[in-house]
C-alpha positions in Angstrom: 19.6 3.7 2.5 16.2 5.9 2.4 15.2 5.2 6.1 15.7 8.7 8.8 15.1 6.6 11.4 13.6 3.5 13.0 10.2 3.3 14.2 9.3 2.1 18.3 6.4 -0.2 18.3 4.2 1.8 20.0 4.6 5.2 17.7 1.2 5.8 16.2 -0.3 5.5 12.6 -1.9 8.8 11.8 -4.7 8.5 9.9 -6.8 11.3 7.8 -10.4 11.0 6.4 -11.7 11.6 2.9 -15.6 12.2 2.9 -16.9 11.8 -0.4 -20.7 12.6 -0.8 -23.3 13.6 -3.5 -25.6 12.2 -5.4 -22.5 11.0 -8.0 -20.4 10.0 -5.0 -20.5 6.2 -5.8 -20.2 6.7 -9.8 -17.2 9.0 -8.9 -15.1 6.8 -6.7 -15.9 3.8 -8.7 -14.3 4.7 -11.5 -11.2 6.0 -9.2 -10.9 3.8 -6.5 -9.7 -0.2 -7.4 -11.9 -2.1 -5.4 -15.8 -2.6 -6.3 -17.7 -0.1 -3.7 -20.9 -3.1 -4.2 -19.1 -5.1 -2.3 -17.7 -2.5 0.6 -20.8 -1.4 2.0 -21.1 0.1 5.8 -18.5 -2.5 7.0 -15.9 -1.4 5.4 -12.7 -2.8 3.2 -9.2 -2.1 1.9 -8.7 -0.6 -2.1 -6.1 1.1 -3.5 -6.3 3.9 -5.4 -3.5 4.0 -8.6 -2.0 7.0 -10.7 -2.9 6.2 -14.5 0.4 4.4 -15.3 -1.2 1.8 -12.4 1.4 2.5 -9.5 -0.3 2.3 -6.0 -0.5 6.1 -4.8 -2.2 4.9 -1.3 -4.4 2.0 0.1 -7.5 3.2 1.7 -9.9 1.8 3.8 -13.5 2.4 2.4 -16.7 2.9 4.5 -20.4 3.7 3.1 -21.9 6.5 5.1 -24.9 9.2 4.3 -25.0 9.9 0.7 -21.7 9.1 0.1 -18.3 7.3 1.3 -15.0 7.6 3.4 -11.8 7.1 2.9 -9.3 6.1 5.3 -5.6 6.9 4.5 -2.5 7.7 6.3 -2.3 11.2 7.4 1.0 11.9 5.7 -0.5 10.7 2.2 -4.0 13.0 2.6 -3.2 16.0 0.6 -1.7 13.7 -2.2 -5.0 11.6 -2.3 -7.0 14.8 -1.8 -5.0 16.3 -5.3 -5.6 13.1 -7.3 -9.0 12.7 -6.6 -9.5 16.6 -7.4 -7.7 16.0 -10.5 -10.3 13.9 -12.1 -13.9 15.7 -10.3 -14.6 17.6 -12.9 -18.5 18.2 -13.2 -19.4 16.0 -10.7 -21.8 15.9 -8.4 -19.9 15.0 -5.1 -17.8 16.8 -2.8 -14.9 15.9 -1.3 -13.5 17.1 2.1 -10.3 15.8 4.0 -9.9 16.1 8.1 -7.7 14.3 11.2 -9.3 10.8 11.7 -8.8 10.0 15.5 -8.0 6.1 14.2 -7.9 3.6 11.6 -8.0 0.0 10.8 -4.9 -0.3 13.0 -3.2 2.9 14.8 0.5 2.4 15.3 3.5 1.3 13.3 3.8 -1.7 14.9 0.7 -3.0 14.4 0.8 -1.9 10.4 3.8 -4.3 10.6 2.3 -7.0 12.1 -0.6 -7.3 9.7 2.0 -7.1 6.8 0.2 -3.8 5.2 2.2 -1.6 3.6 2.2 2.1 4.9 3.0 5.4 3.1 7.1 4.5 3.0 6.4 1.4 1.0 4.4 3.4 -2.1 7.3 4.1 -4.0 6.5 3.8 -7.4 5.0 0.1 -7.7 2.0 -1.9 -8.8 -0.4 -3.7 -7.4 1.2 -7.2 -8.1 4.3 -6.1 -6.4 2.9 -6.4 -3.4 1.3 -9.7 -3.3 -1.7 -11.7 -4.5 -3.5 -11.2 -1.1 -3.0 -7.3 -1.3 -4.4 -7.4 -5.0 -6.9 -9.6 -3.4 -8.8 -7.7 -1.3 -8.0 -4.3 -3.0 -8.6 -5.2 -6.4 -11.8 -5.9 -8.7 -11.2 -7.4 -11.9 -15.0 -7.5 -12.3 -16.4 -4.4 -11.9 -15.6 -2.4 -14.7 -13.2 0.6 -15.6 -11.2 2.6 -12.8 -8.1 4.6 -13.1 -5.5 2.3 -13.7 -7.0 -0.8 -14.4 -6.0 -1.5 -17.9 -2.4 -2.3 -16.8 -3.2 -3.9 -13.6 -5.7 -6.0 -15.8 -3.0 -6.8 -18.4 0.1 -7.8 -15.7 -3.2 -10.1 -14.2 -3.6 -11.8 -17.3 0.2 -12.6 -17.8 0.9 -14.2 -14.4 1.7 -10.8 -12.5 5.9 -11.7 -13.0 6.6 -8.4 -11.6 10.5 -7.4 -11.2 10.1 -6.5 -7.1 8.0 -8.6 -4.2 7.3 -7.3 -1.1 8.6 -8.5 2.0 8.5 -8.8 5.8 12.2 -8.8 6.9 13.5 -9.8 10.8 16.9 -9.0 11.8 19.4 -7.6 14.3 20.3 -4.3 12.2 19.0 -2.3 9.3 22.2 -2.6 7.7 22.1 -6.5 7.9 18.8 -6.9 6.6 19.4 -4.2 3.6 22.3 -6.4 2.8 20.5 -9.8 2.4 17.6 -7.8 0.6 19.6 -6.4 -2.0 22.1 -9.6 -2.3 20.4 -10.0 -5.5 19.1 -8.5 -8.6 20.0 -5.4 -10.9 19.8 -1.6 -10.0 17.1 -0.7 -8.1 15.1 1.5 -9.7 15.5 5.6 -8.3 13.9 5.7 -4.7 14.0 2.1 -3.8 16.1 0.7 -1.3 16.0 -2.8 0.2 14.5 -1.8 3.5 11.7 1.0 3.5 10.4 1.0 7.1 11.4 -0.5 10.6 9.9 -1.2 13.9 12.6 -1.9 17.0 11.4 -4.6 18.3 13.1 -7.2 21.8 14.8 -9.0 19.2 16.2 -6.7 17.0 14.4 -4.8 14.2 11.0 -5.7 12.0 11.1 -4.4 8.6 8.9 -3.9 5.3 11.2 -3.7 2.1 11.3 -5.1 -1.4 13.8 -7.6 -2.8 14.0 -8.3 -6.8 12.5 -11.8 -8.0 15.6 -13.2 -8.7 16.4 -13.5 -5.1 12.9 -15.2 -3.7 15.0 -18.6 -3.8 17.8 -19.2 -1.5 16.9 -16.1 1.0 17.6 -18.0 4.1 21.2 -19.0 2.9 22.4 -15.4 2.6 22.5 -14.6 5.8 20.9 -16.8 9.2 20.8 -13.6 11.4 17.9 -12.7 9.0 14.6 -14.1 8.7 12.7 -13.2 5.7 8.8 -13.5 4.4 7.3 -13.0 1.0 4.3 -11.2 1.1 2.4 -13.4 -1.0 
């Protein structure tokens, strides 16, 4: 199992801040971030922003400000956004700058779990789709044109999105348990995922993110009762 330890509720959700601004700001991230920046404005929403193959590198939460944007992503991911962004600003007029953000859409662990986002432990190598039609939802145009990405994410949209892996919300007394019923199921998981990816102690015993193969969806509850688990759908 790839977790070092269990998260308290309470432990907080760092947060760093991407300022992206220029007079080619919007062309930039529009053709690197997943979500339509039209539709963002000062308020604010979620996008992801995908390596080429269409894997989710990071969500980040978008904001217009002067003569530009930011992006909101977990501190640990910052210098990985920071380098993928870089890699494709070439000639553009925009800079981009990374600092601390003192907070987020939500600021600790617990709450992530709660809202059933997934944080940096759960980008391991996955698309969109895996996560759920609401994540594509709100993270993903299908309308606005060309981004990094998209042709793949386009193509698994027009199929039916019958990814191998779903992402789940799991509730049980142990990690161990609730690996167990997660990977009851299913072939070899591919290198770097486990059942469980992150966990918050909670009164009742622990709160966990993880992934589970399709083949397993049906049946979940019959595995194991001391387990309780949700598709993210």
């Amino acid at each position: 199992m790839s977790i070092e330890r269990i998260f308290e509720e309470q432990d907080p959700f760092l947060w760093s801040r991407l300022a992206v601004q220029g007079p080619a700001s919007e062309t930039f991230l529009q053709g690197q971030l997943s979500q339509d920046l039209v539709v963002v404005g000062e308020c604010g929403g979620w996008s992801a922003l995908l390596e080429p193959n269409s894997d989710v590198l990071a969500t980040c939460y978008v904001r217009a400000i002067a003569d530009g944007y930011e992006l909101l992503v977990a501190r640990s991911l910052g210098e990985r956004v920071l380098a993928r962004l870089r890699r494709f600003h070439l000639r553009v007029q925009c800079t981009i700058e990374l600092e601390d953000a003192a907070q987020g859409p939500f600021n600790t662990v617990g709450e992530q779990v709660e809202q059933r986002e997934p944080g940096p432990d759960e980008f391991v190598g996955l698309s969109p789709q895996c996560y759920g039609e609401s994540f594509v939802e709100r993270t993903v145009s299908f309308t606005k044109g060309c981004f990094t990405g998209q042709e793949l994410v386009a193509r698994l949209d027009a199929r039916g999105a019958n990814v191998p892996w779903r992402f789940v919300r799991a509730q049980g007394p142990t990690l161990e348990v609730i690996d167990a019923v997660l990977s009851a199921k299913g072939p070899p998981r591919p290198h770097g995922l486990s059942g469980v990816t992150s966990a918050v102690r909670r009164v009742a015993g622990l709160d966990a993110m993880g992934f589970i193969h399709r083949s397993a969806v049906e049946g979940l509850d019959d595995v194991d009762g001391r387990v309780k688990v949700t598709v993210i759908d």
